[in-house]
C-alpha positions in Angstrom: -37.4 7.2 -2.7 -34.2 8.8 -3.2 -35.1 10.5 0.8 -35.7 7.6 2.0 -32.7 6.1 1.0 -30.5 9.0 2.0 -32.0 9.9 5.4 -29.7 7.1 7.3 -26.3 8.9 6.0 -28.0 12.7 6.6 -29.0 11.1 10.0 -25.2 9.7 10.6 -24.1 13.4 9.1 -26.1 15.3 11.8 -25.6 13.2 14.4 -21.2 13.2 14.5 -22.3 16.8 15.4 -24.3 16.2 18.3 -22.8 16.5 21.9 -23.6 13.4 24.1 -26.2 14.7 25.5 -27.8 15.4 22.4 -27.2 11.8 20.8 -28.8 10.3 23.7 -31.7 12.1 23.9 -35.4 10.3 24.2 -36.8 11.4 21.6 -34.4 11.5 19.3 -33.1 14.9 17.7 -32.9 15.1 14.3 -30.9 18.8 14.4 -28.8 19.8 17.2 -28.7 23.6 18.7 -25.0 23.2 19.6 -22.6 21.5 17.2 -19.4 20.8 17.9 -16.5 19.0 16.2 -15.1 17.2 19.6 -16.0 14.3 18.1 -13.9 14.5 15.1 -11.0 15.5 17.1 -11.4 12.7 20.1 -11.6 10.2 16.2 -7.9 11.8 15.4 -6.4 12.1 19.5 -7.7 8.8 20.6 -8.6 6.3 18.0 -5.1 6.7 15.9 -7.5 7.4 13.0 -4.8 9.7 11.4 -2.7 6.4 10.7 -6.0 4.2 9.3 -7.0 6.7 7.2 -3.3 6.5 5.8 -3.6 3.2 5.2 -6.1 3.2 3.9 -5.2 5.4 1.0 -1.9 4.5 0.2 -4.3 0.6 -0.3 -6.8 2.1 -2.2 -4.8 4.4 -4.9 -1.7 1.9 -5.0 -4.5 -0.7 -5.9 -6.7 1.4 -8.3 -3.4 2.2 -10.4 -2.8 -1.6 -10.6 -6.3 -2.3 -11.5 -6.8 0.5 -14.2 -3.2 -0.5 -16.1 -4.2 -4.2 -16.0 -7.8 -4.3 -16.9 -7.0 -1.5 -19.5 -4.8 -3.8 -21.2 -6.3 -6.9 -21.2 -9.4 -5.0 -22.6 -8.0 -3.7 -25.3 -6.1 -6.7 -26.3 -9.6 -9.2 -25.8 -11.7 -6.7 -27.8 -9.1 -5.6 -30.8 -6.6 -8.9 -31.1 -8.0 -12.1 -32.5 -5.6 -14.9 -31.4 -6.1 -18.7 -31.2 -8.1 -19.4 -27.6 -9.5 -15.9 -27.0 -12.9 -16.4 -26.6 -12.1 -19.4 -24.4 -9.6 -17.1 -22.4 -12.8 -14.4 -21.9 -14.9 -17.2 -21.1 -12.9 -18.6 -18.3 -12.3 -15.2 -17.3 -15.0 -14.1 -16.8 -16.7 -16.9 -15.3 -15.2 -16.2 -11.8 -17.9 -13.6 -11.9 -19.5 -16.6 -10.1 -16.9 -18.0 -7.6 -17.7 -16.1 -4.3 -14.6 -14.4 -2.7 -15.0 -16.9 0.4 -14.4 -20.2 -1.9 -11.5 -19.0 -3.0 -10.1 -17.0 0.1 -8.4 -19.8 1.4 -6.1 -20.5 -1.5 -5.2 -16.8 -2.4 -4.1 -16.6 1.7 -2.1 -19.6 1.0 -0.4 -17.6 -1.7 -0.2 -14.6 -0.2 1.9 -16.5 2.7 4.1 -18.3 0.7 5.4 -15.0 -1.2 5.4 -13.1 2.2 2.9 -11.2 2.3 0.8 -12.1 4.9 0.9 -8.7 7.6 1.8 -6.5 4.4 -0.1 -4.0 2.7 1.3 -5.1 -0.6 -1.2 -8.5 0.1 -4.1 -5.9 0.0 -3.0 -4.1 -3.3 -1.6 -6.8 -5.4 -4.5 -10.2 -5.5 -7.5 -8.0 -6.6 -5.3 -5.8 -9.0 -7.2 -8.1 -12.0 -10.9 -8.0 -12.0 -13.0 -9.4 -13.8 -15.8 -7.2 -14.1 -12.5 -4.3 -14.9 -11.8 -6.6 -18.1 -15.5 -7.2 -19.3 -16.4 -3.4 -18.9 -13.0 -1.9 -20.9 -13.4 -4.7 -23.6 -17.2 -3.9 -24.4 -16.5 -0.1 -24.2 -13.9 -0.7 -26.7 -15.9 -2.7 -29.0 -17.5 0.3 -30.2 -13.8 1.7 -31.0 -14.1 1.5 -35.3 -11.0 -1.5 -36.1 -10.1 0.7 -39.4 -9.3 3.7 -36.9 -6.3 1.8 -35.5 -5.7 0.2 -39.1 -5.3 3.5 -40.4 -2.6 4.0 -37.3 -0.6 1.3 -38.5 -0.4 2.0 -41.8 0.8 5.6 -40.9 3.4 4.0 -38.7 2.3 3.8 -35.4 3.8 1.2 -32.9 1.3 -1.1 -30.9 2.0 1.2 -27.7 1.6 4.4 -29.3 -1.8 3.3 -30.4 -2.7 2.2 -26.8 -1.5 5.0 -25.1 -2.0 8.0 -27.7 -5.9 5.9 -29.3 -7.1 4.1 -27.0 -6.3 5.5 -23.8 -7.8 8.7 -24.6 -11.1 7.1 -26.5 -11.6 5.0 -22.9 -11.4 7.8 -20.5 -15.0 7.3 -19.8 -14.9 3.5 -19.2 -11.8 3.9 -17.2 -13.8 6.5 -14.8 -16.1 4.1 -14.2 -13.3 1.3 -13.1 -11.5 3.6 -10.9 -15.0 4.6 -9.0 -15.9 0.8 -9.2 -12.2 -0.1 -7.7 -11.8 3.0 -5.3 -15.2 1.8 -3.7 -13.9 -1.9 -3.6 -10.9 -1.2 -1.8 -11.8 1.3 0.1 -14.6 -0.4 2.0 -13.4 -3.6 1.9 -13.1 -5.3 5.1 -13.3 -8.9 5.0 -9.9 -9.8 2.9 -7.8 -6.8 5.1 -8.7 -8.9 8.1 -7.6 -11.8 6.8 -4.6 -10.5 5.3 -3.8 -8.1 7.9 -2.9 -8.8 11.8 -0.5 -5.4 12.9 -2.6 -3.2 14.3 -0.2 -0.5 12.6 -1.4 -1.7 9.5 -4.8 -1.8 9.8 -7.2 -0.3 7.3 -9.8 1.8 8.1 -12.7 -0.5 8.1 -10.8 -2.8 10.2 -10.2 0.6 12.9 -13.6 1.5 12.7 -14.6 -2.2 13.5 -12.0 -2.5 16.6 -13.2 0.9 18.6 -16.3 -0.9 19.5 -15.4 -1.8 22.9 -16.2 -4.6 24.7 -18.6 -3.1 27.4 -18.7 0.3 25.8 -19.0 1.8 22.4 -17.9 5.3 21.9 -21.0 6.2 19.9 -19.4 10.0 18.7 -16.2 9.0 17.7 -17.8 6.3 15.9 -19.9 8.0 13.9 -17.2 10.9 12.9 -15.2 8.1 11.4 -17.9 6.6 9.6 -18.5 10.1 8.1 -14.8 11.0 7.4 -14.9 7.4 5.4 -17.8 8.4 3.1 -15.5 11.9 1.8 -12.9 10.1 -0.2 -15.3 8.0 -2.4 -17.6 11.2 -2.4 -15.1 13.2 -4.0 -13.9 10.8 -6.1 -17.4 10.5 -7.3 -17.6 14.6 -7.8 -14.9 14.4 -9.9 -15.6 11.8 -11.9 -19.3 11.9 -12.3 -19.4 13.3 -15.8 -17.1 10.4 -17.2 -19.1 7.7 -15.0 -22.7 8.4 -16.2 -21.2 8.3 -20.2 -18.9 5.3 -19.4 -22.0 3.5 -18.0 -24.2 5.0 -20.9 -22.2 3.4 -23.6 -20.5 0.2 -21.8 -21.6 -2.6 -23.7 -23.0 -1.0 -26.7 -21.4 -1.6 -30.5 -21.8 -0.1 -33.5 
């Protein structure tokens, strides 16, 4: 199964190798004799991918910071402080689970115009900084954090911050490895909301680049498929790195003692 699943992207892999005479070919080559790398560097010369791929990254990192600080937070605060309205605040929070993006799209771009930033990247970092599904999974990961560990804390002095940042922050590294995969993914290949938001060609992401080089009569089928294989590193190695953390975060997310 796992083959079958994979064969499109090795197929995609193989085939930003292949020379045009190769990728047309009847029947279709799997391998190629002669690799070359022209389409990579046609991507780079003529597409302007350098700058989308900037773009891109500046969004996606900026916008993964945002997202861990905020959901961190409001996790830990929803799982360890009991104030008046707290389970109705993680009730309505959560249920925007089940608002689809597109009911709400059109009040968020009104927003996003009236503070100015319609045409700015900050429009695509700043509205999906607070996720929903960020909050839910720090706050049952930090369930299973004992309350008389941070009692203790307090009673030896310990400031409200210090607990957060010296306690929690190292006791959620898991759980916050799974966010930032979860929010690197989302921003990276998201593509309806940076066209919305986003109308300079300079500014475009890279979904949107990869989206405008089909031409009208003619679709540059090498250069395509380089880009769409230079897109699939960043969240690969973000993965790599991360993969220990991500298969214990998901492990123990929503488990208490």
């Amino acid at each position: 199964m796992s083959l079958i699943i994979i064969s499109p992207v090795i197929w995609i892999v193989l085939s930003s190798f292949k020379g045009p005479i190769d990728l047309y070919s009847w029947p279709p080559k799997f391998f190629t004799n002669n690799p070359t790398f022209e389409n990579f560097f046609m991507a780079f010369q003529k597409g302007n991918f350098g700058l989308y791929f900037w773009n891109s990254l500046v969004v996606t990192v900026s916008a993964t910071v945002l997202t861990l600080i905020i959901n961190t937070m409001a996790g830990y605060a929803l799982s360890k402080y009991r104030f008046k309205g707290d389970a109705l605040i993680l009730f309505l929070f959560l249920s925007t689970l089940a608002i689809p993006l597109e009911v709400i799209m059109t009040p968020i771009f009104t927003v996003i115009s009236k503070l100015g930033l319609y045409n700015n990247l900050l429009g695509l970092i700043i509205p999906p900084a607070a996720t929903p599904m960020g909050v839910f999974l720090i706050r049952q990961y930090l369930l299973t954090v004992p309350d008389d560990l941070l009692e203790a804390a307090r009673i030896d002095g310990a400031s409200e911050w210090r607990i957060f940042w010296n306690i929690i922050i190292p006791i959620a590294k898991p759980v916050i490895a799974v966010l930032a995969i979860f929010s690197f993914m989302w921003r990276w290949d998201d593509y309806i909301w940076p066209l919305i938001v986003i109308s300079d060609p300079s500014k475009y992401t890279i979904q949107l680049a990869i989206a405008n080089f089909i031409g009208e009569f003619r679709v540059d089928w090498g250069s395509l498929l380089a880009m769409s294989v230079i897109t699939m590193v960043p969240v690969l190695i973000v993965f790599i790195i991360f993969q220990k953390q991500f298969v214990k975060g998901i492990a123990t997310s929503g488990l208490k003692d």
